[in-house]
TORSE-478961 format. One record per residue (C-alpha): residue in three letters; x negated, y, z. Coordinates in steps of 0.25 Angstrom, whole numbers, padded with zeros to 4 digits, always signed. Layout:
! TORSE-478961
AlaXYZ...
//
This chain:
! TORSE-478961
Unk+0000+0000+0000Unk-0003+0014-0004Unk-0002+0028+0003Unk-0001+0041-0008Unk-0004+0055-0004Unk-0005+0065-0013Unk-0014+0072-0015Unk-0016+0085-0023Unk-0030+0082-0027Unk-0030+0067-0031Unk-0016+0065-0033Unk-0008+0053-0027Unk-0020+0046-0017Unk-0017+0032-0013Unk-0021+0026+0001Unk-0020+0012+0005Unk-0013+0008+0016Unk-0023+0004+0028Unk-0034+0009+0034Unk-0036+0023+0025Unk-0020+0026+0026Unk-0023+0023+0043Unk-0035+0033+0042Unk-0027+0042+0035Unk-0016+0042+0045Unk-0026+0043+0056Unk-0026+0056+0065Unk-0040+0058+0062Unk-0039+0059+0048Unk-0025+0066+0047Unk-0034+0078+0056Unk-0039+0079+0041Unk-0027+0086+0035Unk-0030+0097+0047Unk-0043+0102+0042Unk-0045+0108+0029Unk-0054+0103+0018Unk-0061+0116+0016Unk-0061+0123+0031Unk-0059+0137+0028Unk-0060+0138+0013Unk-0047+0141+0011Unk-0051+0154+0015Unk-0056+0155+0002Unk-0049+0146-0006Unk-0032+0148-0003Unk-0031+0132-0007Unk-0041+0127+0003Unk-0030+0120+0013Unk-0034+0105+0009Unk-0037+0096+0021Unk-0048+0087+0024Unk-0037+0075+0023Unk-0031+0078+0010Unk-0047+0076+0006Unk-0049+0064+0014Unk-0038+0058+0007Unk-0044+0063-0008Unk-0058+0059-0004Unk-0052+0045-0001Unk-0045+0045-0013Unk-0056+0046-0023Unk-0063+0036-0013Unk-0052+0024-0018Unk-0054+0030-0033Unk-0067+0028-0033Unk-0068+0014-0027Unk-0056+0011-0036Unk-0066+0014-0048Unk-0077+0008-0043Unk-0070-0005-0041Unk-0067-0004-0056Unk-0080-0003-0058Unk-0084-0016-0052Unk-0088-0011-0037Unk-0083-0020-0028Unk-0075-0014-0015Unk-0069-0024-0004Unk-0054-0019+0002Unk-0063-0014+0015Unk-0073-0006+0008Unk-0061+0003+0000Unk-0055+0004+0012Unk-0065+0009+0021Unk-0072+0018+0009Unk-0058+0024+0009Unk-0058+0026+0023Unk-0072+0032+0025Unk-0067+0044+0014Unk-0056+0045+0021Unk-0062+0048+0035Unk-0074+0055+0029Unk-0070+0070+0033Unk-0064+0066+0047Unk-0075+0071+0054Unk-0071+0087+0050Unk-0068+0097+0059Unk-0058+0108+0057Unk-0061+0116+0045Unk-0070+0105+0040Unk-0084+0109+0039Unk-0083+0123+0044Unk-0083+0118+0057Unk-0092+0107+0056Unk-0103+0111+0064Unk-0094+0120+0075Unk-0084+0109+0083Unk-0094+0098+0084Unk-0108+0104+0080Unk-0114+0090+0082Unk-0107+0083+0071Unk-0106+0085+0056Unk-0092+0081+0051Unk-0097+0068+0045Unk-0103+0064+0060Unk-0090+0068+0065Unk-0081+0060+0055Unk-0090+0049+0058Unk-0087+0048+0072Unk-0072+0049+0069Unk-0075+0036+0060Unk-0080+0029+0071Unk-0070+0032+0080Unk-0060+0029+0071Unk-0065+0016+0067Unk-0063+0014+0083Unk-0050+0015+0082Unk-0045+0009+0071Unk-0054-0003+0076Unk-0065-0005+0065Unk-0057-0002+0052Unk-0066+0009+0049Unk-0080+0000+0051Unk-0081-0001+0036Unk-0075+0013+0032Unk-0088+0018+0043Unk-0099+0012+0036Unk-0096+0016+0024Unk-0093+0031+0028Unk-0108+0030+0034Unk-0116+0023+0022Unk-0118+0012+0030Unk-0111+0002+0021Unk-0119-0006+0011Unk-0110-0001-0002Unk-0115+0013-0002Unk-0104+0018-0015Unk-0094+0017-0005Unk-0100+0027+0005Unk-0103+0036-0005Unk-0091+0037-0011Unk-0087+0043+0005Unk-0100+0053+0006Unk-0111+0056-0005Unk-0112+0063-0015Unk-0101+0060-0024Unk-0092+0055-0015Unk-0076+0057-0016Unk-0077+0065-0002Unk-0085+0077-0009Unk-0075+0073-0023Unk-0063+0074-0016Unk-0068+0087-0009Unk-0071+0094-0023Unk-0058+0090-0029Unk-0049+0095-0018Unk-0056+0107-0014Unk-0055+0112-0029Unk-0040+0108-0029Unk-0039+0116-0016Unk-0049+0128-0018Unk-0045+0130-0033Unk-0059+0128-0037Unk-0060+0122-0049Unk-0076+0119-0047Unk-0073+0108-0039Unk-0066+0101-0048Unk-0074+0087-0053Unk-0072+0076-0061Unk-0067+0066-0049Unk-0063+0056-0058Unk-0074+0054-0068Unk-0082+0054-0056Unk-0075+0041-0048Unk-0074+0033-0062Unk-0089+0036-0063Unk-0094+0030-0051Unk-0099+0018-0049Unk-0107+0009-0040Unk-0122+0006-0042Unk-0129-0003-0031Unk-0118+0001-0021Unk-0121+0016-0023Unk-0111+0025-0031Unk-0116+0030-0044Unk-0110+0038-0055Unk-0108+0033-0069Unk-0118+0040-0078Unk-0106+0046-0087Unk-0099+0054-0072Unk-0115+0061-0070Unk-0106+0075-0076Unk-0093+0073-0068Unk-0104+0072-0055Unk-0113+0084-0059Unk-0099+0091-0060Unk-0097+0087-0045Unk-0109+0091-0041Unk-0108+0106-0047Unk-0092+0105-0042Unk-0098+0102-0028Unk-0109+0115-0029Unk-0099+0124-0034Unk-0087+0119-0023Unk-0097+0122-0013Unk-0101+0137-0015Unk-0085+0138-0021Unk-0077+0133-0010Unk-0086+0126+0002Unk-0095+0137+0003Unk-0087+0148-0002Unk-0089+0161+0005Unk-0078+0164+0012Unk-0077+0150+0017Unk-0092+0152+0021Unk-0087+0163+0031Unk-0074+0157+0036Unk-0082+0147+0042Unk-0092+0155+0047Unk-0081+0161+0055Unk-0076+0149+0058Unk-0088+0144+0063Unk-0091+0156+0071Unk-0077+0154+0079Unk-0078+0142+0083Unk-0092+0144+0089Unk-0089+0156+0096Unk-0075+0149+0101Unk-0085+0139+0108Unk-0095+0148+0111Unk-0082+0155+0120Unk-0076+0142+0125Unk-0089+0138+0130Unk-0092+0150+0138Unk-0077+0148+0145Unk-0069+0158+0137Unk-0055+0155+0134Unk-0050+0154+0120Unk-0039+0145+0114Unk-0043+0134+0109Unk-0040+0120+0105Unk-0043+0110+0117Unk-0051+0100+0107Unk-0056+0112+0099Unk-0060+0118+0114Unk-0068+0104+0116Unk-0075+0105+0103Unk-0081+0119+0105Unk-0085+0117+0120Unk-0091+0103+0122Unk-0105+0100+0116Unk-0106+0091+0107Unk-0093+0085+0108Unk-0095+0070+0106Unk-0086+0055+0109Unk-0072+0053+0106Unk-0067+0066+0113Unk-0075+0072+0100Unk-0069+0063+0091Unk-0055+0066+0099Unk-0057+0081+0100Unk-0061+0084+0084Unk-0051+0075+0079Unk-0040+0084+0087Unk-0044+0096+0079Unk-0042+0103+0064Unk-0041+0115+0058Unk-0030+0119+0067Unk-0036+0118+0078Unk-0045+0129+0072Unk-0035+0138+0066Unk-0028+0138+0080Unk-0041+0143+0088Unk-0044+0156+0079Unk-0029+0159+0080Unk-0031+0159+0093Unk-0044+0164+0094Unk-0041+0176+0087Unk-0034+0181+0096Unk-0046+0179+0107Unk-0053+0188+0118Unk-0068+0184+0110Unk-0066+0195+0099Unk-0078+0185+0091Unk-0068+0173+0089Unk-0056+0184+0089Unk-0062+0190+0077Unk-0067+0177+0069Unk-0054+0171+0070Unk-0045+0180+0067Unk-0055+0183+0054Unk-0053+0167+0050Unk-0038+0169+0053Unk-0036+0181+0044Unk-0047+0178+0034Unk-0055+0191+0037Unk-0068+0183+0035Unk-0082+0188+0035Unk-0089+0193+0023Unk-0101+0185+0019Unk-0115+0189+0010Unk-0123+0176+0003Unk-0138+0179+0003Unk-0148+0169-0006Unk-0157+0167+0007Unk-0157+0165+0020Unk-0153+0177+0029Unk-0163+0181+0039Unk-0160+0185+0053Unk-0165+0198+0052Unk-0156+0203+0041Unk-0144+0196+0047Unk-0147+0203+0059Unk-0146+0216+0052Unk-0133+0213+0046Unk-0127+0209+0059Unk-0134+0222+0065Unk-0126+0230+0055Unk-0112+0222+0057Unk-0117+0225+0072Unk-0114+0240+0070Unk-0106+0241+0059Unk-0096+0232+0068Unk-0100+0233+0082Unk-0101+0218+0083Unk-0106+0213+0097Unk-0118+0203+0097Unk-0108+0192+0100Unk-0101+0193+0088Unk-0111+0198+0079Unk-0117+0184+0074Unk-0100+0182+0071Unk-0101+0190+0061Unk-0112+0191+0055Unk-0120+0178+0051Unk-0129+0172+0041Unk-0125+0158+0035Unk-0129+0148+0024Unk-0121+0140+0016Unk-0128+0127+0010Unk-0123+0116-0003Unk-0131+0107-0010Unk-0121+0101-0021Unk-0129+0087-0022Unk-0142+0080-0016Unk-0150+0074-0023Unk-0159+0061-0018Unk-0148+0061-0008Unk-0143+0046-0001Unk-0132+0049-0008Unk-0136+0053-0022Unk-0127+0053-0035Unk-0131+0043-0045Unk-0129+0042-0058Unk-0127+0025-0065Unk-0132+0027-0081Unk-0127+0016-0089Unk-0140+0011-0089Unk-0140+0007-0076Unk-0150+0018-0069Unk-0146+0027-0057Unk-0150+0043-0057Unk-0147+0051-0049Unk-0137+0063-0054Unk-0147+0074-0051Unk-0157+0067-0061Unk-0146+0061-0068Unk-0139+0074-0072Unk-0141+0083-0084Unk-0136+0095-0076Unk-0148+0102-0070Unk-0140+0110-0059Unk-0138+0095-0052Unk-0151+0096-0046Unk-0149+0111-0044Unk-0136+0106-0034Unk-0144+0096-0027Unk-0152+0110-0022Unk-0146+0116-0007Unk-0140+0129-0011Unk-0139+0138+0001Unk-0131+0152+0002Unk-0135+0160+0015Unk-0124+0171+0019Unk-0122+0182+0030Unk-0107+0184+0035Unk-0103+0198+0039Unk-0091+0206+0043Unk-0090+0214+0030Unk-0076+0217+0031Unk-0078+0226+0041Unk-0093+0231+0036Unk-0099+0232+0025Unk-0111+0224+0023Unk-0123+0231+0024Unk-0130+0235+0012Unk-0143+0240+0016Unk-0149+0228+0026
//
């Protein structure tokens, strides 16, 4: 038996009845529809309200395709391997906070989001008394058909496909936009790894450059760049406040994530999994209302979208003339040396599109039998130019309320 949703992206998806459909339903993953996909982009990008469900679900989607294809091809897949392939997609973004990534490094400072989710697959495994032993290995790597964990997390996998697809649809990007399906009826298995069939080497390099352009487009745009910031800067002050005893409102499992150090056990897992965007959304519209005029300010900015203004710089920006700029915004605005560093900053934003001589490379099968590697495969030259770190350093400033300074 069959469950259908439907999906603007994909279409009708299909789920079998079992142990997907009982993740699915689980409250765990039902979270997922809580937090948005994009964190706080749609600031930017009006459309941006898709969840990091509705991509769980794609992502597990082009998952089944692809083995489908494979197993057309000749690959051979016992029940439990489909079925725990289709469960580690599936749980693969659990371990996200609220607003995705913008909050990664503030609620649990320790963990990266793939630790977290993790922990979550172990403790969910616990409950559900060792269905998920299979679906774990296979998240992790440590299963000895690699294709099938690649397929989860590398650097063609349907996680990063879905993610494209469905943040152009939402975003209105047409960059994003890649040939999916070409793709999936090109890939093959070579020696247990997956490869790509020599005649889907342009539908990959159109990924790659889709990827590069996505992420200065709509990951790193701007506007989402300082909205974060801001965000950021909230939530550490919030704790920074709770910690010394002041009383603000706040969320009772949000209160415990800001003021223990770090947080660890199953009261963690039991705390984080209690919170999602909501949660957030809550406390700034409290908070704006605060006695700390810092986080009063801040919030209510997020709130009513009365952002900071932001300035890109092709090097790194030195102390000395950040501290010339804050000096100005000091007198121009008569901020206290509290609030100074809130709101004026220097940051840098980072994307690499593709790594080359990765663990996790993309390879390229010639009819011939010989395995390259799509950096020297490739007749494009910018691929390798994409394998190179880009870095953009910026300062974010008040200039609504001052004009930058032109001569510092």
């Amino acid at each position: 038996m069959l469950k259908i949703f439907n999906d603007p992206v994909h279409g009708l998806i299909e789920v079998p009845v079992g142990l997907v459909l009982d993740l699915i339903d689980h409250p765990w993953v039902q979270r997922l529809r809580r937090i948005r996909q994009l964190g706080l982009t749609n600031l930017v990008y009006a459309g941006a309200q898709h969840s990091r469900f509705s991509h769980a679900l794609g992502a597990m989607h082009l998952t089944r395709t692809a083995l489908g294809l494979l197993e057309q091809k000749g690959v051979s897949l016992s029940a439990d391997e489909r079925e725990a392939t289709l469960a580690a997609i599936l749980l693969h973004d659990i371990g996200h906070g609220p607003f995705s990534h913008a909050l990664e490094r503030v609620l649990v400072p320790h963990l990266r989001h793939e630790q977290m989710g993790q922990l979550l697959l172990e403790a969910l495994d616990r409950q559900l008394e060792g269905r998920l032993a299979l679906a774990q290995r296979i998240f992790s790597g440590d299963y000895p058909r690699p294709f099938l964990h690649q397929l989860v997390a590398s650097q063609l996998d349907m996680d990063r496909m879905d993610y494209l697809m469905r943040d152009s649809f939402f975003t209105g990007v047409q960059e994003g936009i890649v040939g999916t399906e070409r793709i999936l009826k090109t890939l093959t298995v070579h020696d247990d790894r997956l490869v790509v069939e020599e005649k889907g080497i342009y539908s990959v390099e159109k990924f790659i450059v889709a990827r590069r352009l996505m992420y200065w487009q709509v990951y790193l745009h701007k506007t989402a760049l300082v909205a974060e910031n801001l965000l950021v800067l909230v939530l550490e002050r919030v704790r920074e406040l709770l910690r010394q005893g002041f009383e603000l409102p706040c969320d009772a499992h949000l209160r415990w994530l800001l003021t223990v150090d770090r947080p660890e056990g199953a009261e963690l897992i039991d705390r984080f999994t209690a919170i999602d965007d909501t949660e957030i959304v809550h406390g700034l519209k409290g908070w704006r209302s605060c006695a700390d005029p810092i986080v009063a300010d801040l919030s209510r900015r997020l709130l009513d979208r009365r952002l900071l203004k932001i300035k890109f710089y092709p090097e790194a920006i030195s102390e000395d003339y950040l501290l010339r700029i804050q000096n100005y915004y000091q007198q121009q605005l008569g901020l206290s040396d509290e609030a100074l560093p809130y709101y004026v900053f220097a940051r840098k934003a980072s994307n690499r599109a593709y790594v080359r001589q990765s663990d996790e490379p993309i390879q390229i099968l010639y009819k011939d039998g010989r395995i390259r590697e799509l950096d020297a495969a490739s007749d494009l030259e910018n691929i390798g130019a994409l394998s190179r770190e880009v870095v953009k350093h910026y300062l974010c400033y008040p200039g609504a309320e001052a004009p930058f300074p032109a001569d510092i």
